[in-house]
C-alpha positions in Angstrom: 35.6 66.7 58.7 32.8 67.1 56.2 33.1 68.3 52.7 32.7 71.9 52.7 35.9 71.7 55.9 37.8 70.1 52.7 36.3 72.1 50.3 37.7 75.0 52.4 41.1 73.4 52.9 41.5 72.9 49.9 41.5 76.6 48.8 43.5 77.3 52.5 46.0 74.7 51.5 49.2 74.7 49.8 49.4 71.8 47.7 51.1 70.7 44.1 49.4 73.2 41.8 51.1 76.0 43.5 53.7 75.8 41.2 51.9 76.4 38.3 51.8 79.3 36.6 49.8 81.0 33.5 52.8 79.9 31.1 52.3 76.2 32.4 51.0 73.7 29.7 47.1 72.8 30.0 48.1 69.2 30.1 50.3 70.2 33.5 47.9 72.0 35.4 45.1 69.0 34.7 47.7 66.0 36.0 48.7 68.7 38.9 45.1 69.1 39.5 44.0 65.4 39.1 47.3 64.8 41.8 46.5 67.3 44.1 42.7 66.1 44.6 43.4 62.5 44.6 46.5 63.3 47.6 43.8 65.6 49.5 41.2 63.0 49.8 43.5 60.0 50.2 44.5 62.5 53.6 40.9 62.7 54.6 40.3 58.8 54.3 43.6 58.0 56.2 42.9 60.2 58.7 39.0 59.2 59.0 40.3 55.4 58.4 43.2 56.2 61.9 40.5 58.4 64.1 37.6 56.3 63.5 39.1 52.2 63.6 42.6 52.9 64.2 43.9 51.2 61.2 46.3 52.9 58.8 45.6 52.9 54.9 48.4 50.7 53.8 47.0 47.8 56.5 43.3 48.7 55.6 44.6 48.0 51.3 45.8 45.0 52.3 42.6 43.5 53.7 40.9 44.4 51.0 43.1 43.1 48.7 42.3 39.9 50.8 38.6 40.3 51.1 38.5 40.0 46.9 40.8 36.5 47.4 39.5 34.2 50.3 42.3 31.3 49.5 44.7 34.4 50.9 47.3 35.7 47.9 51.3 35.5 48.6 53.2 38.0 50.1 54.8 38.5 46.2 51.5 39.1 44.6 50.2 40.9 47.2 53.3 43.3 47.2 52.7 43.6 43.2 49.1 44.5 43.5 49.9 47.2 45.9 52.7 48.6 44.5 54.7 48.8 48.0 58.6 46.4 48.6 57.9 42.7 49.8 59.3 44.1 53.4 56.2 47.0 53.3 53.8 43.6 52.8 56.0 41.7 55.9 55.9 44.7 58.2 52.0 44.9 57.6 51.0 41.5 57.4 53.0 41.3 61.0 50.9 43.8 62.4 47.4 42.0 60.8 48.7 38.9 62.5 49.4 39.8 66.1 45.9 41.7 66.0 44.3 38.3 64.7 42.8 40.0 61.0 45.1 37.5 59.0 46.9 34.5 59.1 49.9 33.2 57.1 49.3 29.6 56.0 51.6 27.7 54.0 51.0 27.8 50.0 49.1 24.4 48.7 51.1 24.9 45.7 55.1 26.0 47.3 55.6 24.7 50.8 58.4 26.9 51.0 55.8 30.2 50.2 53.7 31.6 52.3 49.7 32.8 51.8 48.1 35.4 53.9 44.0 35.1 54.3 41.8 37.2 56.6 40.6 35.4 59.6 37.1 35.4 60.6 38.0 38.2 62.9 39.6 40.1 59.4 36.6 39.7 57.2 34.3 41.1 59.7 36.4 44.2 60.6 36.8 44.6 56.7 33.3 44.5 55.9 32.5 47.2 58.5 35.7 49.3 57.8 34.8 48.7 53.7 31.2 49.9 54.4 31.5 53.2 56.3 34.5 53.8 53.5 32.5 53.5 50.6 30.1 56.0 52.3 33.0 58.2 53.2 34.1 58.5 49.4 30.5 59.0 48.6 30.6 62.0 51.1 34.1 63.4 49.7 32.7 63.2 46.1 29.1 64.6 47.0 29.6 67.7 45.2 29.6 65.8 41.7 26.5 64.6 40.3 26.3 61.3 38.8 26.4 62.5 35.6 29.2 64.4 36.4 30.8 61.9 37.6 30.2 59.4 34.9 31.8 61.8 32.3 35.0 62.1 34.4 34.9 58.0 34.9 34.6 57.6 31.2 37.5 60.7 30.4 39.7 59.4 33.2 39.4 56.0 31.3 40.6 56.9 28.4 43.4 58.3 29.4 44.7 55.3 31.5 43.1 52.9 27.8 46.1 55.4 26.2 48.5 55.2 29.0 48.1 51.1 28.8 48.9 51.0 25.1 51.2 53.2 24.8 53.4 51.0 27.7 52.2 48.0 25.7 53.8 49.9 22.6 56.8 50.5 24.9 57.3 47.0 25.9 57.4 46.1 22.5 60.2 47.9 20.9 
C-alpha cells in the first residue's frame, strides 16, 4: 500500500474522529486526530511488518527492545518498557525462541531470573526488518517536509515535557 492508498483510506475510513462534532473542544479533536493517525499507520506497519517477514508488531517491539541491550533485559523490564502483562512478554518470547531469534539465559545477577538476548539469527533478521521499517515510516510520513516535521517533533515535545511534570507533580502530592 503506498501513501496516497492511505491517504485515501484515510478520508474512506471511519475512524475515532467521527465522533466529533463542531461543539467538541479544540483540544479533543487534536488528541482524536493525533490518535486516529498514529492507529492508521501503526495498521499499515503491522500489516507491511505480517505480509512482508511474517512477524507481528508486538514480536518485532520486542527485538528491538533487544537490539538496543545485547546482555538481553528480563522478562520484567522488558514487559515495563513495552507496556504489555509479563504473560504478553512469555507468550512472545516463546514464539522468538522456537524460531531461534532469542534465547533465555539465566540472569548473572538472580539465578532464579531469566534474560532474553537475540541470537545471531535475531540480530540479523532485526537489522533487515529495522531497515526496510525505518524506510517504511519514511514513506508513510513523506507528505511532511522536514521542516514540517521538525515543528510537530518539537510541539509534540512539549506536550509529553507537560504531561511528564505534571505526573511528576502528581506523584508528589
Amino acid at each position: 500500500m503506498n501513501v496516497q492508498t492511505v491517504q485515501s483510506a484515510a478520508i474512506d475510513t471511519i475512524d475515532l474522529e467521527t465522533r466529533l462534532t463542531q461543539d467538541h473542544h479544540q483540544s479533543l479533536k487534536l488528541w482524536l486526530r493525533m490518535l486516529s493517525t498514529t492507529v492508521m499507520i501503526e495498521n499499515e506497519i503491522r500489516n507491511r511488518l505480517r505480509a512482508e517477514f511474517d512477524i507481528t508488531l508486538p514480536r518485532f517491539d520486542l527485538m528491538a527492545q533487544l537490539e538496543r541491550h545485547p546482555d538481553g533485559l528480563r522478562m520484567g523490564e522488558l514487559s515495563k518498557r513495552m507496556m504489555v502483562t509479563g504473560g504478553n512478554i512469555t507468550g512472545i518470547t516463546d514464539q522468538l525462541e522456537q524460531e531461534g531469534l532469542v534465547v533465555r539465559v539465566t540472569d548473572k545477577q538472580d539465578r532464579r531470573a531469566y534474560s532474553v538476548k537475540l541470537t545471531p539469527a535475531g540480530r540479523k533478521a532485526f537489522k533487515t526488518m529495522a531497515s526496510v521499517h525505518e524506510a517504511w515510516v519514511a514513506e508513510l510520513l513523506a507528505g511532511l517536509d522536514p521542516e514540517q516535521k521538525n515543528q510537530m517533533i518539537s510541539m509534540l515535545s512539549s506536550v509529553k515535557s507537560d504531561l511528564s511534570a505534571g505526573n511528576k507533580h502528581n506523584e508528589s502530592e
